[in-house]
DSSP file (Angstrom, degrees, kcal/mol; ACC not computed):
  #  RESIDUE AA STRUCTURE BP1 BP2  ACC     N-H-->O    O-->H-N    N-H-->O    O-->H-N    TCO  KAPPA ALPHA  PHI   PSI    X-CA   Y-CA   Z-CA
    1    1 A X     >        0   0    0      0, 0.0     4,-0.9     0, 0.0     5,-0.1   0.000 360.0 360.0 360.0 -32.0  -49.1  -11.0   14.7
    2    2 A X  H  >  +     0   0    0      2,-0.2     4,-1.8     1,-0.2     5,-0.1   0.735 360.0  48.0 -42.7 -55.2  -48.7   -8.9   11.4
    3    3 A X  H  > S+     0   0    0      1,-0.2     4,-2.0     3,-0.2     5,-0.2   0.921 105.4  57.1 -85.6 -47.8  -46.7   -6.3   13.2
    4    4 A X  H  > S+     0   0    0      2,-0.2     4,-1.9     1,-0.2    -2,-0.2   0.902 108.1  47.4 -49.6 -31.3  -44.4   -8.7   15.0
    5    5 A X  H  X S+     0   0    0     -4,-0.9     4,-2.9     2,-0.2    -1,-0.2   0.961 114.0  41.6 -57.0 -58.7  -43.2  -10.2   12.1
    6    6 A X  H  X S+     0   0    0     -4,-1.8     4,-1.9     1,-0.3    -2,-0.2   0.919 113.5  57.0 -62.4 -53.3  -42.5   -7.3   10.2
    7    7 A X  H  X S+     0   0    0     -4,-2.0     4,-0.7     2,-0.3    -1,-0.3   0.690 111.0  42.6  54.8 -71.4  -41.2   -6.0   13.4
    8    8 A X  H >< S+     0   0    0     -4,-1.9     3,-3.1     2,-0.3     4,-0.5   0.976 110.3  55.5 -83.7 -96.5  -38.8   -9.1   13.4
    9    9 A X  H >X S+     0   0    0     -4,-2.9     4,-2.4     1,-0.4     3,-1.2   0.609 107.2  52.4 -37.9 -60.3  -37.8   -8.9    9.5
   10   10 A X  H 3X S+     0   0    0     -4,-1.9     4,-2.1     1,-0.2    -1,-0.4   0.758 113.7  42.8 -72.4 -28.1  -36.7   -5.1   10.2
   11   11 A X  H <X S+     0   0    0     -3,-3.1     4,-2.2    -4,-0.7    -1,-0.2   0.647 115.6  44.6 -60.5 -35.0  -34.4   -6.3   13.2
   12   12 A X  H <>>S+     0   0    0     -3,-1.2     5,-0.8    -4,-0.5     4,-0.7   0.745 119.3  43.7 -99.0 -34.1  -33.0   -9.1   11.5
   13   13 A X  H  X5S+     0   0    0     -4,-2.4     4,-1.3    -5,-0.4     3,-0.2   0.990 124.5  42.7 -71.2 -59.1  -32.5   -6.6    7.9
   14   14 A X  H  <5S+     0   0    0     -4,-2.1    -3,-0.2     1,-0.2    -2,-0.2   0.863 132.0  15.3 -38.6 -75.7  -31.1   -3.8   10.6
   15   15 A X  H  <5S+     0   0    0     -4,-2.2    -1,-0.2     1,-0.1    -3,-0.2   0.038 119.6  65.7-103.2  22.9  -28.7   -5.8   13.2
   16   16 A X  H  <5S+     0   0    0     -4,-0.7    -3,-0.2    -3,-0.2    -2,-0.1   0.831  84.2  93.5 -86.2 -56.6  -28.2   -9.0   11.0
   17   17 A X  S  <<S-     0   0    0     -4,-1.3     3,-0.1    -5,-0.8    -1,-0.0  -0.230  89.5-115.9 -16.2  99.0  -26.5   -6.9    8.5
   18   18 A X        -     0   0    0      1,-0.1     2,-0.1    -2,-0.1    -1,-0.1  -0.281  45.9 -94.6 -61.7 138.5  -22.8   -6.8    8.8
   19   19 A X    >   -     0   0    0      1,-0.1     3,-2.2    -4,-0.1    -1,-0.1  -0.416  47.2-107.6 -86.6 132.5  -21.7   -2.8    9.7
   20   20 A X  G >> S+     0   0    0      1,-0.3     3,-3.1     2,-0.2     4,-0.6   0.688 111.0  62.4 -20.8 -55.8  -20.9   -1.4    6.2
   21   21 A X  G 34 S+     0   0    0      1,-0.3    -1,-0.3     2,-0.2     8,-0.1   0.518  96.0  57.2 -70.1  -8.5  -17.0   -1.2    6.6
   22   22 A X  G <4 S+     0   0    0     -3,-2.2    -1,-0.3     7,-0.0    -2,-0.2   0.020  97.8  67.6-119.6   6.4  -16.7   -4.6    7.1
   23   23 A X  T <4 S+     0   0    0     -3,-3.1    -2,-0.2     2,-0.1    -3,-0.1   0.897 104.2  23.2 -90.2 -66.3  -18.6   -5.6    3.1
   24   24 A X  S  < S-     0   0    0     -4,-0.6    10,-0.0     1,-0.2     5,-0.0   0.372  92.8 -79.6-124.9-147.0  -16.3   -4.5    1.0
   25   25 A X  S    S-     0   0    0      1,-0.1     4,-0.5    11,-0.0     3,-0.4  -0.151  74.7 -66.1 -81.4-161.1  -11.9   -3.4    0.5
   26   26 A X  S    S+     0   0    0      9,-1.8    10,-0.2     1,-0.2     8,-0.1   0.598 130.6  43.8 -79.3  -3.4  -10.7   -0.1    1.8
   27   27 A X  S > >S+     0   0    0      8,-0.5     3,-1.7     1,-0.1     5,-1.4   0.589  84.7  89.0-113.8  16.2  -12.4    2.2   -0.3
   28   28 A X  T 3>5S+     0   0    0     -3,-0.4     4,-0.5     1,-0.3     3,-0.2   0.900  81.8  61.8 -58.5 -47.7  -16.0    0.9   -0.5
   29   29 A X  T 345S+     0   0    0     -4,-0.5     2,-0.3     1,-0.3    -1,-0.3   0.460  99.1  49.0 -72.1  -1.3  -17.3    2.6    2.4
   30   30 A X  T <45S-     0   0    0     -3,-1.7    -1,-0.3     2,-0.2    -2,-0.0  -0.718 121.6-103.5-135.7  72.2  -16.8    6.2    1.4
   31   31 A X  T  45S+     0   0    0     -2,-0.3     2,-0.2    -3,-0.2    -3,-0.2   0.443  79.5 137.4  19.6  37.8  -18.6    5.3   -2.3
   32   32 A X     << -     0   0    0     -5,-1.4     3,-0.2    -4,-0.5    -2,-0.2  -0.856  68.2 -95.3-107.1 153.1  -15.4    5.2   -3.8
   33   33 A X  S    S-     0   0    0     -2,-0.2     2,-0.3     1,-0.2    -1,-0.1  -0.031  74.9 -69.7 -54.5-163.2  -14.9    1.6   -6.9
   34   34 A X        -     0   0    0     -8,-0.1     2,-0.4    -7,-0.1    -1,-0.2  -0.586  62.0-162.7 -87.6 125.4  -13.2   -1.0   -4.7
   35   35 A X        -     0   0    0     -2,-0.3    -9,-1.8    -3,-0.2    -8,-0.5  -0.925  26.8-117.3-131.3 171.6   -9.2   -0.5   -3.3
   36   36 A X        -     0   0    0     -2,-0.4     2,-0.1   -11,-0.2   -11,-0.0  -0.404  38.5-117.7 -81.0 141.5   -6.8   -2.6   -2.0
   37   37 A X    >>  -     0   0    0     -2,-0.2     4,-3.0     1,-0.1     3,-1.3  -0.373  46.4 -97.2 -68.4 159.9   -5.9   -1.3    1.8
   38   38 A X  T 34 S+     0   0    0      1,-0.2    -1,-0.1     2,-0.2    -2,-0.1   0.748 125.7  56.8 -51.6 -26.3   -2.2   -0.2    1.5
   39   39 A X  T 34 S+     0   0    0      1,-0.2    -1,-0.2     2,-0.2     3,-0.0   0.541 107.8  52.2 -98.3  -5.6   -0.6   -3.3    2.9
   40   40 A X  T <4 S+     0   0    0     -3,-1.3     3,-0.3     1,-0.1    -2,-0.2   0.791 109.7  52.3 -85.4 -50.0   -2.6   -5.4   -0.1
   41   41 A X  S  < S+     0   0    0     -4,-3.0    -2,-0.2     1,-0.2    78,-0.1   0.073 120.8  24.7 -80.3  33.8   -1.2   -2.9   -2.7
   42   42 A X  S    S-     0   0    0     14,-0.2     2,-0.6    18,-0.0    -1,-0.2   0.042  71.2-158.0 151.7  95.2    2.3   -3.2   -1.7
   43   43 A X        -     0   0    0     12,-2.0     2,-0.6    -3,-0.3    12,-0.4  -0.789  12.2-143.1 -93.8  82.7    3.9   -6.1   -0.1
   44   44 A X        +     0   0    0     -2,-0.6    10,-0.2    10,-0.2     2,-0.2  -0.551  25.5 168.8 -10.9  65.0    6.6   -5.7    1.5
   45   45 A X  E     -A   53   0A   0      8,-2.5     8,-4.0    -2,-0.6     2,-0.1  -0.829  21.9-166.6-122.5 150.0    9.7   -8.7    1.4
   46   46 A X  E     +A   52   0A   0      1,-0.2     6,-0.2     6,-0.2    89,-0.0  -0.887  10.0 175.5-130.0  93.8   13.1   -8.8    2.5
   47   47 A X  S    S+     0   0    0      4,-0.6    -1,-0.2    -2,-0.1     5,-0.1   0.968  73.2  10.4 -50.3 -79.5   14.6  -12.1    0.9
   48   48 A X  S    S-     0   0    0      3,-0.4     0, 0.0    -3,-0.1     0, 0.0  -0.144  83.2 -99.0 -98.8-170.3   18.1  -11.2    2.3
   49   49 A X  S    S+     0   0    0      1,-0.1    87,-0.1    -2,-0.1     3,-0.0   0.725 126.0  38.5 -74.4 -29.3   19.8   -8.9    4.5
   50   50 A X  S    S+     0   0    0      1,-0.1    56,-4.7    55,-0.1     2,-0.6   0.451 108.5  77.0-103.9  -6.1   20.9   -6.6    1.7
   51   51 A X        -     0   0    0     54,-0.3    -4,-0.6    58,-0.1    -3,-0.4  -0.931  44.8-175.0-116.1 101.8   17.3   -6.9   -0.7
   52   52 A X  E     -A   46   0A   0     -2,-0.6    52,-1.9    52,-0.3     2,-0.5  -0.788   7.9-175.2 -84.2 133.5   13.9   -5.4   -0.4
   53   53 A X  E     -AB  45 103A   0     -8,-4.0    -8,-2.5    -2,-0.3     2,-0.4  -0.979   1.6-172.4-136.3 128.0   11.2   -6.4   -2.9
   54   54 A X  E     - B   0 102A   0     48,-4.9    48,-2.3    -2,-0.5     2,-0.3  -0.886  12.9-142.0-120.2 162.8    7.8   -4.8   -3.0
   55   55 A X  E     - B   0 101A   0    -12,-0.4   -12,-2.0    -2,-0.4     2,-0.3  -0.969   7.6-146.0-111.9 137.3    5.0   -6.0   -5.0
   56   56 A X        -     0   0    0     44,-3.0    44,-0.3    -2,-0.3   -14,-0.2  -0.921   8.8-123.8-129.8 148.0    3.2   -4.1   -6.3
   57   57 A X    >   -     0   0    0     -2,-0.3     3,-3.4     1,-0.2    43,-0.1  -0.377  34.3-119.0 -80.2 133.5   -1.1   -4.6   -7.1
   58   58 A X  T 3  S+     0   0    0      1,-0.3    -1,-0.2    -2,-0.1     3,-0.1   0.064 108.5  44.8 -78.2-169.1   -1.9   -4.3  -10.4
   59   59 A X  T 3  S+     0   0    0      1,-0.3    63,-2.3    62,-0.1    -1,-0.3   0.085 112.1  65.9 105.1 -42.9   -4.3   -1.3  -10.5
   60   60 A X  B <   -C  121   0B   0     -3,-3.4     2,-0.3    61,-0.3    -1,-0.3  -0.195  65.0-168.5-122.8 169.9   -1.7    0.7   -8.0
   61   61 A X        -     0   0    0     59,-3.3     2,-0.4    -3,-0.1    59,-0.3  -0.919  17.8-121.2-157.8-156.2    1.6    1.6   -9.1
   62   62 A X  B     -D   98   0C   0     36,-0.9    36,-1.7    -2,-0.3     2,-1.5  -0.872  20.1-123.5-155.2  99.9    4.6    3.0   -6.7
   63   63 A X    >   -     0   0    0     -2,-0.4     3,-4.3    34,-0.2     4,-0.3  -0.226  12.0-145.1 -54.3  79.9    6.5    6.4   -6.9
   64   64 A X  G >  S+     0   0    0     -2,-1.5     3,-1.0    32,-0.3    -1,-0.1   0.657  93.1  36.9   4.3 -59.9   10.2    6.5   -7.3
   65   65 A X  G 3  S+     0   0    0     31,-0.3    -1,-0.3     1,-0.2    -2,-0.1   0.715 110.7  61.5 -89.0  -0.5   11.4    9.5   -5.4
   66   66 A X  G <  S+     0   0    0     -3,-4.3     2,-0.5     1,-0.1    -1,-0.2   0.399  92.7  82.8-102.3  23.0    8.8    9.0   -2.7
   67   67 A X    <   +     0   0    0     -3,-1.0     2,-0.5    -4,-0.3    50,-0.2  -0.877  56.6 153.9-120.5 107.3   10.6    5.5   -2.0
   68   68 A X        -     0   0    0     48,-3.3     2,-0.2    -2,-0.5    48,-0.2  -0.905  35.9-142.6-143.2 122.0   13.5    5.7    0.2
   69   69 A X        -     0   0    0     -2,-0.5     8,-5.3    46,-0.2    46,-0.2  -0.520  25.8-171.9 -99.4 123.8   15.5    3.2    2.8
   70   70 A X        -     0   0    0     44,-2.2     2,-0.2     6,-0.3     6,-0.2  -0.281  22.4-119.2 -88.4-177.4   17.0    4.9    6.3
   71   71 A X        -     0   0    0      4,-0.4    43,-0.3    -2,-0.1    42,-0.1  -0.297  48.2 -93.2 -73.5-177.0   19.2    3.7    9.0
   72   72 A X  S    S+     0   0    0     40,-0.5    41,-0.1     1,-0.2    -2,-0.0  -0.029 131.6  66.0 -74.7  23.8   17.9    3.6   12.5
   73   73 A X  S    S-     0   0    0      2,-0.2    -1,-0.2     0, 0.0     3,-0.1   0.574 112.9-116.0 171.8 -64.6   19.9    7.3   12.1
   74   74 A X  S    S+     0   0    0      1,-0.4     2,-0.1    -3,-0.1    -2,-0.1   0.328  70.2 138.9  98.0  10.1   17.6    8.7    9.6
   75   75 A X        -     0   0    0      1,-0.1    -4,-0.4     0, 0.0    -1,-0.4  -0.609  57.2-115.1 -96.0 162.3   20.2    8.8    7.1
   76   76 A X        -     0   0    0     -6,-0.2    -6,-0.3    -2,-0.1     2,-0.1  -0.540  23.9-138.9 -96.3 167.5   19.2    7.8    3.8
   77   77 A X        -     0   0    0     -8,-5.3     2,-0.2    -2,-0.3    -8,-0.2  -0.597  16.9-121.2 -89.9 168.0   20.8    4.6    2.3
   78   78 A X  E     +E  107   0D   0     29,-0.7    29,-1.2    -2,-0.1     2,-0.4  -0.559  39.2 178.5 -85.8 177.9   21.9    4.4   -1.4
   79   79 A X  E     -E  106   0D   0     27,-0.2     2,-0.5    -2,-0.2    27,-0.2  -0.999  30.2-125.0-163.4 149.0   20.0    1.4   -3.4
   80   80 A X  E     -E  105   0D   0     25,-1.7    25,-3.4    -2,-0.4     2,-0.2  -0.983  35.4-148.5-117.4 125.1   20.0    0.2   -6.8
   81   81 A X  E     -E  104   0D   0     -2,-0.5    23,-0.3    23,-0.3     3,-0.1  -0.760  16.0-113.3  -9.4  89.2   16.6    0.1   -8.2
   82   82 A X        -     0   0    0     21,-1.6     2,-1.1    -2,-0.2    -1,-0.2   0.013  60.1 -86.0 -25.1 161.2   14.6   -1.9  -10.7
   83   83 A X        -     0   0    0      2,-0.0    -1,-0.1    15,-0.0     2,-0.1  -0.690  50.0-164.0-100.9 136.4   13.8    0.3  -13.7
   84   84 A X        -     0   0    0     -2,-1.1     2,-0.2    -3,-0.1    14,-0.2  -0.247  14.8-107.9 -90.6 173.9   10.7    2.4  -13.4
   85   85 A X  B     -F   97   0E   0     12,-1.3    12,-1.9    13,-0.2    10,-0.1  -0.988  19.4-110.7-140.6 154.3    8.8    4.1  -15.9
   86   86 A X        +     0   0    0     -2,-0.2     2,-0.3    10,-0.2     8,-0.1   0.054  42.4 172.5 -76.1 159.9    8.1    7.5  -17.0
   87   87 A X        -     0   0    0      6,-0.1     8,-2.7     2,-0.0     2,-1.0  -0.941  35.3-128.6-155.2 133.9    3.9    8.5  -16.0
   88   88 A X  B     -G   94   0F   0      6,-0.3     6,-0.2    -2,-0.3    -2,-0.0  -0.797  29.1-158.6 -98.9 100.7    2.6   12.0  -16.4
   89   89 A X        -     0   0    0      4,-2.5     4,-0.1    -2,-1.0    -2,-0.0  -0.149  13.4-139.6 -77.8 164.8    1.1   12.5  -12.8
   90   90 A X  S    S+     0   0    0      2,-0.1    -1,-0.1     3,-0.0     4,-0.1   0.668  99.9  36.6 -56.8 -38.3   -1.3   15.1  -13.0
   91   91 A X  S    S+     0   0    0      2,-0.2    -3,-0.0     1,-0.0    -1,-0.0   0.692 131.8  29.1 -98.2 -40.4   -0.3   16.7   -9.7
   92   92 A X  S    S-     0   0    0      1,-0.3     2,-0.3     3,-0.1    -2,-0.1   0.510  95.8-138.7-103.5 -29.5    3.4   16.1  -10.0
   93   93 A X        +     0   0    0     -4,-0.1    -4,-2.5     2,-0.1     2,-0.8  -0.567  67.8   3.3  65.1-139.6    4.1   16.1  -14.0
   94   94 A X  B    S+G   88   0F   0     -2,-0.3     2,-0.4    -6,-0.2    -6,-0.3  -0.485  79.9 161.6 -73.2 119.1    6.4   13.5  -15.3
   95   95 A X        -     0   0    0     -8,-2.7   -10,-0.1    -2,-0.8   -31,-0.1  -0.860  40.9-108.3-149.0 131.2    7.6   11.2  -13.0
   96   96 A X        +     0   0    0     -2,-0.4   -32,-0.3   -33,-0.1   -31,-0.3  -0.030  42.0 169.9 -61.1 108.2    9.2    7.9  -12.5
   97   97 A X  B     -F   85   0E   0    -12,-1.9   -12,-1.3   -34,-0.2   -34,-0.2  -0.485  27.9-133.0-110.8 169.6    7.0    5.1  -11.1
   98   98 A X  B     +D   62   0C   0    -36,-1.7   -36,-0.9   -14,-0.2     2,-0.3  -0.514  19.9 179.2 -80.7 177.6    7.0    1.3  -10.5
   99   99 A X  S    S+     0   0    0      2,-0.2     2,-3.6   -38,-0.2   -38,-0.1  -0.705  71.7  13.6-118.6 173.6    4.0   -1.1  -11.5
  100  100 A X  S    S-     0   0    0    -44,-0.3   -44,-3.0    -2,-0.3     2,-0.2  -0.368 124.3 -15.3 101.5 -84.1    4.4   -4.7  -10.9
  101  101 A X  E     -B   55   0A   0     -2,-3.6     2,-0.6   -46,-0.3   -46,-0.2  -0.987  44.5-147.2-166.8 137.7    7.3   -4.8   -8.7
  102  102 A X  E     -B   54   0A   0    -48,-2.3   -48,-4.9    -2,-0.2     2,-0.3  -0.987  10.2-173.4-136.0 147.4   10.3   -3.1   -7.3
  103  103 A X  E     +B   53   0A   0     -2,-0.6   -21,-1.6   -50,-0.2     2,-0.4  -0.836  10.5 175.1-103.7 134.3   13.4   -4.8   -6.4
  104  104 A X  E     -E   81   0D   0    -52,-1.9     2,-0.6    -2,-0.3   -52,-0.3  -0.997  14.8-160.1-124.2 149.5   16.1   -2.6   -4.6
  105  105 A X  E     -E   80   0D   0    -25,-3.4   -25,-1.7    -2,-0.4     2,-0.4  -0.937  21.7-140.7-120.5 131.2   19.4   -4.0   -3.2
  106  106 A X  E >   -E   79   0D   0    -56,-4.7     3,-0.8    -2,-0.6     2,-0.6  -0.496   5.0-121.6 -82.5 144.6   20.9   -1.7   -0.7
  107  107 A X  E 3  S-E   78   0D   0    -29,-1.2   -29,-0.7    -2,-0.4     3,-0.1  -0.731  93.7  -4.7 -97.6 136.6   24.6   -0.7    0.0
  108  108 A X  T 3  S-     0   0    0     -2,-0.6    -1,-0.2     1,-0.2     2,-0.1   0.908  88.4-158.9  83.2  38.2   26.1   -1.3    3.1
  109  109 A X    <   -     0   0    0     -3,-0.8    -1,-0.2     1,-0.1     4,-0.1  -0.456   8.2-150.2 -60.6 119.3   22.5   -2.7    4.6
  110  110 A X        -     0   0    0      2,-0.1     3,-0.1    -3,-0.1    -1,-0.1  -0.092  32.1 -96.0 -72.5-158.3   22.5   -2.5    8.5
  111  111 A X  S    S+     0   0    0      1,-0.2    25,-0.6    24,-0.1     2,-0.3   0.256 111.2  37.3 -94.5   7.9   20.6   -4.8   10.8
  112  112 A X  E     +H  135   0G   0     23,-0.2   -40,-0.5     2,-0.0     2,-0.3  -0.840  65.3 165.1-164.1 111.4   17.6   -2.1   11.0
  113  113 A X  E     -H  134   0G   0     21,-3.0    21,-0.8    -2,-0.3     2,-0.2  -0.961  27.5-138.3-148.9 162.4   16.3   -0.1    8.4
  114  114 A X  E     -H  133   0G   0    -43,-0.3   -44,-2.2    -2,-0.3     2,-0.5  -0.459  16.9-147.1 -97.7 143.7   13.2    1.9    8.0
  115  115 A X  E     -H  132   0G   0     17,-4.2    17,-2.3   -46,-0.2     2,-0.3  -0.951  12.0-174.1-120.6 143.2   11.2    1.8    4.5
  116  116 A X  E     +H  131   0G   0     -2,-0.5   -48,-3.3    15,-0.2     2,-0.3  -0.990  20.6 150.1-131.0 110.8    9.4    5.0    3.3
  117  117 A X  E     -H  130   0G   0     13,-1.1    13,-3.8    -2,-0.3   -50,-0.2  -0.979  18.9-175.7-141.8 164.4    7.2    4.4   -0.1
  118  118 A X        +     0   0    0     -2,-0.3    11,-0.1    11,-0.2   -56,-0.1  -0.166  11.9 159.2-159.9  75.0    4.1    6.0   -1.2
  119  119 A X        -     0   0    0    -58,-0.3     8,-0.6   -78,-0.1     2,-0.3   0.197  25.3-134.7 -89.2-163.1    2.1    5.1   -4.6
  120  120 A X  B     -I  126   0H   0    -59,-0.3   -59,-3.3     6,-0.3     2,-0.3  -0.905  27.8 -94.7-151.9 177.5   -1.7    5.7   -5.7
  121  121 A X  B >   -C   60   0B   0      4,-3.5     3,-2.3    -2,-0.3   -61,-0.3  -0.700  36.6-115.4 -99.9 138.6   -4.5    3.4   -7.5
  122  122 A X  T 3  S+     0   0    0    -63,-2.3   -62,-0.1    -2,-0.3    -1,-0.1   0.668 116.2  74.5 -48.5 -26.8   -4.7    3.8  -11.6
  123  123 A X  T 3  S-     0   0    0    -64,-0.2    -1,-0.3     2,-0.2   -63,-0.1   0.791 123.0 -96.0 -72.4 -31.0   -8.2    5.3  -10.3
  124  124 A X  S <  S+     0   0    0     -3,-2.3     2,-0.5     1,-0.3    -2,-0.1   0.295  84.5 122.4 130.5 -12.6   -6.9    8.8   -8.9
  125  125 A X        -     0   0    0     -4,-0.2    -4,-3.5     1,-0.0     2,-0.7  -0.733  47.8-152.6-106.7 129.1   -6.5    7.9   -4.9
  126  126 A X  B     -I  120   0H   0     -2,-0.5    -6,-0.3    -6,-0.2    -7,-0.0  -0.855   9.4-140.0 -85.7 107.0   -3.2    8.4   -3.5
  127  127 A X        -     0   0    0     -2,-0.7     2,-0.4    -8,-0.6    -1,-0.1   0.134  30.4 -96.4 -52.0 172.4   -2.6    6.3   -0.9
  128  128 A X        -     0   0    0      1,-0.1    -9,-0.1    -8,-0.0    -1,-0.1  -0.729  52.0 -75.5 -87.7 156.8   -0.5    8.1    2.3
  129  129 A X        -     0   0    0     -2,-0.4     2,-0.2   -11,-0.1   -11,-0.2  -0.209  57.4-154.2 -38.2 127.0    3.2    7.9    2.9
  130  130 A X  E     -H  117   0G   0    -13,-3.8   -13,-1.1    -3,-0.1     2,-0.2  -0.669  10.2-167.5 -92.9 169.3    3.6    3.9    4.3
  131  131 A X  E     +H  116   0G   0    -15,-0.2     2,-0.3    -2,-0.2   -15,-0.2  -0.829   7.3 179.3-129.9 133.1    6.5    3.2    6.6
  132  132 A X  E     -H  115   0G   0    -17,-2.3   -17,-4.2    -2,-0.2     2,-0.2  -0.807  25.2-130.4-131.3 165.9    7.9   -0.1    7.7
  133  133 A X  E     -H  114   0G   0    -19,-0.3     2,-0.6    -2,-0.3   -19,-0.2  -0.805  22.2-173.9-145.1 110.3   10.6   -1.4    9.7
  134  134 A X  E     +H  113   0G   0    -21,-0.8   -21,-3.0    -2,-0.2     2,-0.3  -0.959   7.7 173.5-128.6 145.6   12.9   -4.2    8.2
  135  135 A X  E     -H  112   0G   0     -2,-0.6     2,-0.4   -23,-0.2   -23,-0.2  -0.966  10.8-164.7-161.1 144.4   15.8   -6.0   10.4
  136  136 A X        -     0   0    0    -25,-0.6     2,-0.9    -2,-0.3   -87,-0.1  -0.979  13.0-144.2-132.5 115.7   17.7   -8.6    9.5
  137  137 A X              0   0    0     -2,-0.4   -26,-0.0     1,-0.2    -2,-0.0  -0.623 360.0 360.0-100.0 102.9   19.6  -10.6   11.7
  138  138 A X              0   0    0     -2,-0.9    -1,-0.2   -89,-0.0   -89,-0.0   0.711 360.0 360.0 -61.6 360.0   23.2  -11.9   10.2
């Protein structure tokens, strides 16, 4: 009866147990602290047709040149910016990031354009290049 139990207690500890990727954020499972998955550390909004707003998590921050608005074309658009600040990357040297938030407004915004941004966590992990898809119908 001894052995069934125990038997039972190791089944329940085994497949009761929620699969490891599914405890903790994105970086728990590979025994890295906790991070926000990309789309938690930079949030995407388009208020208007001509205005993209990220937010951005604190912990993370958001690279400047590696943030850039197409057309459906591929060309890139121009934007005016919130103002970033200078950070001396390790990998990169000095170079101009966001925290917080970035505001852009674009000129001459079509009805489809593609956003390219790419920041890292205050911790040392770089996220990958994101891209989204914003359209706006006047």
């Amino acid at each position: 009866m001894q052995r069934v139990i125990s038997s039972f207690i190791v089944a329940i500890c085994v497949f009761g147990a929620p699969p490891v990727e599914s405890q903790g954020s994105f970086g728990s499972s590979f025994g890295a602290p906790d991070l926000l998955a990309p789309e938690q550390a930079f949030i995407v909004s388009q208020p208007r047709a001509d205005v993209i707003e990220i937010a951005i998590a604190d912990g993370t921050y958001l690279y400047d040149e590696r943030t850039i608005v197409q057309n459906d074309t591929g060309d890139i658009l121009e934007t005016t910016r919130s103002a970033s600040e200078m950070y001396d990357d390790p990998l990169l040297g000095p170079t101009a990031i966001h925290k917080k938030r970035l505001h852009m407004t674009v000129s001459s915004a079509p009805n489809l354009m593609v956003l390219t941004y790419q920041g890292c966590a205050d911790i040392g992990f770089c996220y990958p290049p994101q891209q989204t898809e914003l359209s706006f119908s006047r």
